[in-house]
C-alpha positions as CSV (number, residue, x, y, z in Angstrom):
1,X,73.0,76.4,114.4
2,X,76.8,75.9,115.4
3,X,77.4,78.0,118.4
4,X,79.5,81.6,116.3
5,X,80.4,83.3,119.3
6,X,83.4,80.9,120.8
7,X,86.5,80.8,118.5
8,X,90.3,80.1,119.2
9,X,92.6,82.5,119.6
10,X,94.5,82.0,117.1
11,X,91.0,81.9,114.0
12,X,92.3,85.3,113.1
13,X,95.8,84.5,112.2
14,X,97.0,82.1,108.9
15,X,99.0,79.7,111.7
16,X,96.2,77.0,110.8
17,X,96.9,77.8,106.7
18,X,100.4,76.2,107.0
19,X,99.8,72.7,107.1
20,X,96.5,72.9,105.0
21,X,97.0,71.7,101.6
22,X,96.5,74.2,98.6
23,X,96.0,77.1,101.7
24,X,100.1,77.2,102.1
25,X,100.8,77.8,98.6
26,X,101.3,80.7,99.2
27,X,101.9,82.0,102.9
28,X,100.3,85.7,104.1
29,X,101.3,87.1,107.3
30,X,98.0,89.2,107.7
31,X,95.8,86.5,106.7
32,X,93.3,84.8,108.7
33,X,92.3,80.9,109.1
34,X,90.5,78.8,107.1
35,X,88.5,77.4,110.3
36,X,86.8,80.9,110.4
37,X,85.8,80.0,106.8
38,X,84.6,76.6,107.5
39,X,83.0,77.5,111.8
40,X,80.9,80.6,109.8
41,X,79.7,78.5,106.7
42,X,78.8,75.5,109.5
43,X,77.0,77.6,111.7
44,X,75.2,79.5,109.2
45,X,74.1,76.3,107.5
46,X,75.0,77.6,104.3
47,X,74.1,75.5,100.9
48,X,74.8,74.9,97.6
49,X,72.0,77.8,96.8
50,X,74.4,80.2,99.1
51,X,77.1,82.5,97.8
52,X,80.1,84.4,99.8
53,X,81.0,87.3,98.6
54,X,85.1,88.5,99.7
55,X,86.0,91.9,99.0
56,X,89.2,91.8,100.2
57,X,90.9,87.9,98.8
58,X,94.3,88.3,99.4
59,X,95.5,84.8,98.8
60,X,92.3,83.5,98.4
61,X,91.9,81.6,102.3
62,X,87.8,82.4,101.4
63,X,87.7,81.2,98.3
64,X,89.4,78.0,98.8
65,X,87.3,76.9,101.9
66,X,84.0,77.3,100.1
67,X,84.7,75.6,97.5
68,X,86.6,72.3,99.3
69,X,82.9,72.8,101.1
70,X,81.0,73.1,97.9
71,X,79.6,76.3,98.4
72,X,80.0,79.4,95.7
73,X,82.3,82.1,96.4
74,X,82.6,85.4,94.5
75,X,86.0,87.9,95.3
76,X,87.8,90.9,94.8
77,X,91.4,91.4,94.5
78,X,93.2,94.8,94.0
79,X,96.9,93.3,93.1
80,X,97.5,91.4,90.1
81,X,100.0,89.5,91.5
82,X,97.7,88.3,94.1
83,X,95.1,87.7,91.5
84,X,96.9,85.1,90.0
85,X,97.9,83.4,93.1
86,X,94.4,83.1,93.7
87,X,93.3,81.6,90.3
88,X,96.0,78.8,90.3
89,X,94.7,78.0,94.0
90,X,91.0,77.6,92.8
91,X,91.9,75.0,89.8
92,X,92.0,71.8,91.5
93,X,91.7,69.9,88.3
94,X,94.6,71.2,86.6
95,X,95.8,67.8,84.2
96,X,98.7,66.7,86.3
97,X,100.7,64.7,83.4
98,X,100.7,68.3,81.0
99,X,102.4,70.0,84.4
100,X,104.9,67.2,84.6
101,X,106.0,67.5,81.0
102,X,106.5,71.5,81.1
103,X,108.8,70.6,84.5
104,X,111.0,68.2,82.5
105,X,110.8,70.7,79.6
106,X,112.3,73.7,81.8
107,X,114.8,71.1,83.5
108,X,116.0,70.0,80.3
109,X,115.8,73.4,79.2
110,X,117.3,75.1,82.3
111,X,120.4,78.0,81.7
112,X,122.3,77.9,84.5
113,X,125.2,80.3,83.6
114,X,123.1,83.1,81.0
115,X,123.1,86.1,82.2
116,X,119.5,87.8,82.1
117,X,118.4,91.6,82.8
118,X,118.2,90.8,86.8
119,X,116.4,93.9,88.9
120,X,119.0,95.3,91.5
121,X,116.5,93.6,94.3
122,X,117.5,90.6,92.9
123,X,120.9,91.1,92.6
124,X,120.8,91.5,96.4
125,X,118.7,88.7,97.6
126,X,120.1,85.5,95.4
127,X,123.3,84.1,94.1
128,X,124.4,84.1,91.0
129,X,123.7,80.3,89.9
130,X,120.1,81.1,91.9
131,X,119.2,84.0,89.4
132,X,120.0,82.9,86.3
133,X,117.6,79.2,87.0
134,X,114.8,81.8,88.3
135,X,115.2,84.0,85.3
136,X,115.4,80.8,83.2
137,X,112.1,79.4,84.7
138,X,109.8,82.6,84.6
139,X,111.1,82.9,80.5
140,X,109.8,78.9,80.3
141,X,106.9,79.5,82.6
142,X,105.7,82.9,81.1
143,X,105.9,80.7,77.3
144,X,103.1,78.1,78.4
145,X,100.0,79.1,76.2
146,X,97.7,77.0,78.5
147,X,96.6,79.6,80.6
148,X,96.0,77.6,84.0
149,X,99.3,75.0,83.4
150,X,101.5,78.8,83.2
151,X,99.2,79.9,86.3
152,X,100.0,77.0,88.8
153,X,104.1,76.9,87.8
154,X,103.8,80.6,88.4
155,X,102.8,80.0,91.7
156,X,105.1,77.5,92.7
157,X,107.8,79.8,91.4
158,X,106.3,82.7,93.4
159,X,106.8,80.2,96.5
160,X,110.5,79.2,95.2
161,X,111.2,83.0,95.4
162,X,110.6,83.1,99.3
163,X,112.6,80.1,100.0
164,X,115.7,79.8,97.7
165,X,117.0,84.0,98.9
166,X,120.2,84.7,100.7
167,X,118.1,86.6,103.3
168,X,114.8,85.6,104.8
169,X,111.8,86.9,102.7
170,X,109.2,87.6,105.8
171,X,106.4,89.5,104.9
172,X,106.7,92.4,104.9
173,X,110.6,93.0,105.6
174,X,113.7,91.4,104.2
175,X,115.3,90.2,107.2
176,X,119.1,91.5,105.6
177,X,120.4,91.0,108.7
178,X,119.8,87.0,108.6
179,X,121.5,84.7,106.5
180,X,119.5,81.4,105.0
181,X,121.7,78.5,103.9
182,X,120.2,76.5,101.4
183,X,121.1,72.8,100.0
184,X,119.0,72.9,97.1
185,X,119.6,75.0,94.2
186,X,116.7,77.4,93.1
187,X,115.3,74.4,90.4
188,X,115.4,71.7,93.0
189,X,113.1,73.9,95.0
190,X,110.8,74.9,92.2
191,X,110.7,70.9,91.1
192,X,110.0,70.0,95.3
193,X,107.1,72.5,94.9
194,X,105.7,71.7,91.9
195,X,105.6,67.9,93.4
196,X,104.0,68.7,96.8
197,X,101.1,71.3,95.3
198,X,100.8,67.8,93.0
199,X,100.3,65.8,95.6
200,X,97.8,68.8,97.2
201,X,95.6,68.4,94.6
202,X,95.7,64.1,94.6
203,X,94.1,65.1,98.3
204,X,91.8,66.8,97.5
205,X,88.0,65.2,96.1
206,X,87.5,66.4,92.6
207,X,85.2,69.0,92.6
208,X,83.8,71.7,90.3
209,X,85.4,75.1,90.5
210,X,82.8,76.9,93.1
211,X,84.4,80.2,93.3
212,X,85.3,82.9,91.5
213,X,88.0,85.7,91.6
214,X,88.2,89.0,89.8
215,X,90.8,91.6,90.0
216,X,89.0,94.7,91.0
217,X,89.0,97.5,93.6
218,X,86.1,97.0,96.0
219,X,86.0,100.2,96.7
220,X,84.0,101.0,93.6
221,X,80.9,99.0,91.9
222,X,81.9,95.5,89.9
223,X,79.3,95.2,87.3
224,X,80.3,91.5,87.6
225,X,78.2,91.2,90.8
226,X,74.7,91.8,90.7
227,X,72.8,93.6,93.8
228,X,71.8,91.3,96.6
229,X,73.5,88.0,95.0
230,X,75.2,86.9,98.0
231,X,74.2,85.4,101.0
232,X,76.7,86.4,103.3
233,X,80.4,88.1,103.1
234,X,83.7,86.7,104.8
235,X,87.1,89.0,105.0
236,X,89.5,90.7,106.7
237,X,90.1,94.3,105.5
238,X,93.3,95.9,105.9
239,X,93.7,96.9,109.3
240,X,94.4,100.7,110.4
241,X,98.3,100.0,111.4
242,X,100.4,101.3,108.4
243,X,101.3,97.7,106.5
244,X,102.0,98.7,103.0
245,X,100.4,96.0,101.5
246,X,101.6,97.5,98.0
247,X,105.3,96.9,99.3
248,X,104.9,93.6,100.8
249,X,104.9,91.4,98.0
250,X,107.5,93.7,95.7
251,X,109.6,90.8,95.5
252,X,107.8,88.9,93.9
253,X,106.3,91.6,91.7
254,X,109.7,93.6,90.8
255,X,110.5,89.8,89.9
256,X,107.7,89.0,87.4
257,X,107.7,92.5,86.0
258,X,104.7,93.9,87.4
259,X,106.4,96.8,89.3
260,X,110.0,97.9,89.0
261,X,110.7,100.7,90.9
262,X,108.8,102.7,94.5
263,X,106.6,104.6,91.8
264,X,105.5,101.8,89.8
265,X,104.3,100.4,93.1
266,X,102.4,103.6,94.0
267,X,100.8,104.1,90.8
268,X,99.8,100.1,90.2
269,X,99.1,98.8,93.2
270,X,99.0,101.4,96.2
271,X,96.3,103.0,94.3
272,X,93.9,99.7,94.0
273,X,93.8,99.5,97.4
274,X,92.3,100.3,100.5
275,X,94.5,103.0,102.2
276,X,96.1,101.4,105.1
277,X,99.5,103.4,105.8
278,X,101.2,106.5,105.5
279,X,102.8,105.5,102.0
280,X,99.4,106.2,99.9
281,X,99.0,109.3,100.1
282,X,101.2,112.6,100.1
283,X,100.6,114.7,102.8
284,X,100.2,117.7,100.6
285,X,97.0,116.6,98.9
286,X,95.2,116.2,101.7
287,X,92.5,119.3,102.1
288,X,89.4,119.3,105.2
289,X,87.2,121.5,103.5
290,X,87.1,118.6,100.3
291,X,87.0,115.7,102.9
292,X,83.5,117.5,104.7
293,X,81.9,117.4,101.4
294,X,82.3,113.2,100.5
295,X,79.2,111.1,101.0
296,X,81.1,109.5,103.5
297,X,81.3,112.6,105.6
298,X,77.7,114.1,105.0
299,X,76.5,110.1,106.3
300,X,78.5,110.0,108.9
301,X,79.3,113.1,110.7
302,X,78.2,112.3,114.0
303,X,81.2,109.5,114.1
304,X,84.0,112.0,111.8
305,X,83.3,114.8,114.0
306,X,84.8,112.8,117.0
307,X,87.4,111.3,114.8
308,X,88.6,114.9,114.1
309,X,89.6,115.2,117.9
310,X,91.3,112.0,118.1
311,X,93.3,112.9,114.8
312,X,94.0,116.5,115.8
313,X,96.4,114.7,119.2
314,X,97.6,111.8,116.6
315,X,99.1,115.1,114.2
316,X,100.2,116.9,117.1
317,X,101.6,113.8,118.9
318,X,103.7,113.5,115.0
319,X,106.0,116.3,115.5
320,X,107.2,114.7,118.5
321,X,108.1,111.7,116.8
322,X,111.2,111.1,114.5
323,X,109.3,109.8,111.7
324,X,106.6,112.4,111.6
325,X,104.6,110.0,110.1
326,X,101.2,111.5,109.6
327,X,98.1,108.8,111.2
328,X,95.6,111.7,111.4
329,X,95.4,112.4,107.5
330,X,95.6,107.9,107.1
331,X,92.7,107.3,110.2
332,X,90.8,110.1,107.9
333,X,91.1,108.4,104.7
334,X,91.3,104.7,105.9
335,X,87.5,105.3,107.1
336,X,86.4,106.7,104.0
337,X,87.3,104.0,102.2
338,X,86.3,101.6,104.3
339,X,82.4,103.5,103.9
340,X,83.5,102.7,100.4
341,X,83.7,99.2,100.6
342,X,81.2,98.5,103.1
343,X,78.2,100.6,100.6
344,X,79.5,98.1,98.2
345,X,79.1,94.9,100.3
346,X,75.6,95.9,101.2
347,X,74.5,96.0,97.7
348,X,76.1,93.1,97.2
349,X,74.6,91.2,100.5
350,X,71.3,89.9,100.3
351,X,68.7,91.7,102.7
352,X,68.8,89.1,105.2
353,X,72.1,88.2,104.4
354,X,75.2,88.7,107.1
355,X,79.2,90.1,107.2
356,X,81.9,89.3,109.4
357,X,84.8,90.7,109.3
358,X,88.5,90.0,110.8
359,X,89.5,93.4,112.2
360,X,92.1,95.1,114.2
361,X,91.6,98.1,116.7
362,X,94.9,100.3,116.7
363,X,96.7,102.8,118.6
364,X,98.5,105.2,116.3
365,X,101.4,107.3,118.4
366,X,99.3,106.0,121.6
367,X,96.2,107.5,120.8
368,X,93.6,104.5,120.6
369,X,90.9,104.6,117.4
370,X,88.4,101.9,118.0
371,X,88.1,101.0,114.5
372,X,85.8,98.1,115.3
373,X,83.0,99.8,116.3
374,X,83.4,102.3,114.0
375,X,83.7,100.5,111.1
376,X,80.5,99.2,112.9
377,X,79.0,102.6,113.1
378,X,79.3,103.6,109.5
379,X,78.1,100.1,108.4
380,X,74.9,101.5,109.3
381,X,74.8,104.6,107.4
382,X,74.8,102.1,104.7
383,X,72.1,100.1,105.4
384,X,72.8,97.5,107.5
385,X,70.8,97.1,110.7
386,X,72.6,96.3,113.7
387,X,76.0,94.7,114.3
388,X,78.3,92.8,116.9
389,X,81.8,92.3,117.9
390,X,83.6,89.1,119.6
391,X,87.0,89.7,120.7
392,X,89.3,87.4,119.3
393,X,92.4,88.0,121.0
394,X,94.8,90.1,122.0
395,X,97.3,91.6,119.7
396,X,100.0,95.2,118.7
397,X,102.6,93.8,121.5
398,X,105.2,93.9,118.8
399,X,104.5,97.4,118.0
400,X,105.1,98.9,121.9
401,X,109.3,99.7,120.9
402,X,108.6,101.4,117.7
403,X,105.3,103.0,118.0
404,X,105.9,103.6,122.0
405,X,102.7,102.9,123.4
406,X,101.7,100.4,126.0
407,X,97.9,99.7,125.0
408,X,96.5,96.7,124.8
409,X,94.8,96.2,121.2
410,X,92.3,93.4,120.0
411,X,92.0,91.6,116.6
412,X,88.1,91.3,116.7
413,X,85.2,90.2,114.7
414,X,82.5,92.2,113.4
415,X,79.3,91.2,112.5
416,X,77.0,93.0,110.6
417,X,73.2,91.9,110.0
């Protein structure tokens, strides 16, 4: 077996996924590399008999490196934008001549000067001339009746998005204060896309589709997956440090109609997902005496019980702060849905079978919640037997001017058995 406990610094970031064909379609800040992928299914000696199960896809880094290794891959994805993403990724035999035609179609049928029903986001983020081609392209795009020809020119005009705005699009802020200048209109980078995702694919051996996406919450049961059908699970959860991952990719989902306004993207997407920042929930609705009586809390009181002293400085440290933001109530509810996820992944997991996990400890107004091992604790009230974490590297420097704190955090790995 390949040697699992030596990795490189850098496994847990998506650095590697930028100049890896079909993984840099679309590019994810908090995503992880696709070595991880390929190290865990090498050392594990995984097969053709094997299946991964990812509860968290994101942009599908799991997905895609089973199945360029052959092995099955079953995954979970809260955000329909992301959803999609994912299934353009996974068809590597998409016919490349009926793509070609549908990009000369919307050349020839490009409108360069109509003016279209552009959000106010858009307004602000792309020139005139830019607008109207992207609005032209998602009416041409969104008119394909083939369902995986409209999928992949969707995703090369996700990518166009990110790099034909005024300001840099960089997960998850707008840097407004930076200016991009661009050579290429928003088409010419929509046709340079399509070409070099074309040109992807010609890489890449045929192969049949090994994996499999579905857009669910995995906090709660998918019927799709039967109990104890997968051999092992790969993933990176959302970590505890308050990235809205509902806001990250408004962009692109204000653009493509998804969301429209801070509500939609409360009631659509913040609420398919794990709760990872302060933006989930309303203070207000938060109540102790309903929190003691969850499954999560009568399994795991010897580990909330402690929690509730760390939480108790993290609130009081809040009033202190400008932004109030309240970490006690989103440590509370974070771990809760994490028990969530992880009851889920162990009926999923075979009874031999393995999970690692991507993870980052975190330091909310200073005050240090070793998420690792507790995310390690509670996988136990579950049912898994023992577990083990590698440090990866470490990480939260950026944070130390707007969070104030001078800890030192680590993006570790957890393994559960």
């Amino acid at each position: 077996m390949t040697d699992l406990l030596n990795f490189d610094n850098s496994i847990g970031t998506a650095r590697d996924n930028r100049s890896k064909p079909v993984h840099d379609w679309y590019r994810f800040t908090a995503g992880f590399s696709y070595k991880l992928v390929d190290k865990i299914i090498k050392g594990e000696e995984l097969a053709k008999g094997d299946t991964i199960y990812e509860c968290f896809a994101g942009c599908g880094t799991t997905l895609v490196s089973a199945q360029n290794q052959g092995i099955k891959a079953i995954g979970n994805e809260g955000q329909e934008l992301l959803f999609d993403v994912i299934r353009a990724k996974l068809n590597w035999n998409v016919d490349k001549n009926k793509i070609l035609n549908e990009l000369e179609n919307i050349k020839t049928n490009l409108r360069t000067n109509q003016k279209y029903d552009y959000h106010k986001l858009m307004i602000s983020l792309y020139s005139e001339k830019d607008l109207s081609q992207l609005y032209s392209i998602k009416e041409q795009v969104f008119s394909i009746s083939e369902l995986d020809i409209m999928l992949f020119l969707k995703l090369a005009l996700t990518q166009t998005l990110h790099k034909s705005s005024i300001h840099p699009i960089s997960v998850p802020y707008i840097s407004r204060n930076k200016t991009i200048r661009k050579d290429l209109s928003a088409f010419e980078i929509f046709e340079k896309i399509v070409f070099k995702m074309l040109d992807d694919i010609d890489k890449i051996k045929i192969v049949k589709q090994s994996s499999k996406i579905y857009l669910h919450d995995s906090r709660t049961k998918n019927e799709n997956i039967f109990d104890n059908s997968c051999t092992i699970s790969i993933t990176s959860p959302p970590y505890l440090n308050n990235l809205d991952y509902g806001e990250v990719s408004k962009v692109c989902s204000h653009f493509f109609g998804l969301t429209n306004s801070w509500n939609d993207i409360t009631e659509k997407v913040r609420k398919k997902l794990v709760t990872g920042a302060t933006t989930h929930f309303k203070n207000k609705e938060f109540n102790i005496d309903n929190y003691k009586n969850t499954e999560f809390y009568y399994l795991n009181s010897s580990i909330v019980e402690p929690l509730f002293s760390l939480t108790e400085k993290i609130r009081l440290e809040s009033y202190k702060r400008v932004g109030k933001k309240r970490f006690d109530i989103l440590v509370l509810y974070y771990f809760e849905d994490m028990f969530k996820v992880l009851k889920e992944m162990r009926r999923i997991i075979s009874a031999n079978g393995k999970a690692y996990l991507v993870l980052g400890d975190s330091a909310p107004y200073g005050i240090f919640i070793d998420t690792t091992k507790v995310l390690g604790e509670i996988a136990l009230s579950v049912g898994f037997k023992k577990y083990k974490i590698i440090k990866l590297r470490e990480r939260g420097t950026k944070w130390k001017l707007r969070f104030r704190h001078n800890l030192k955090l680590s993006e570790n790995l957890l393994i559960l058995e």
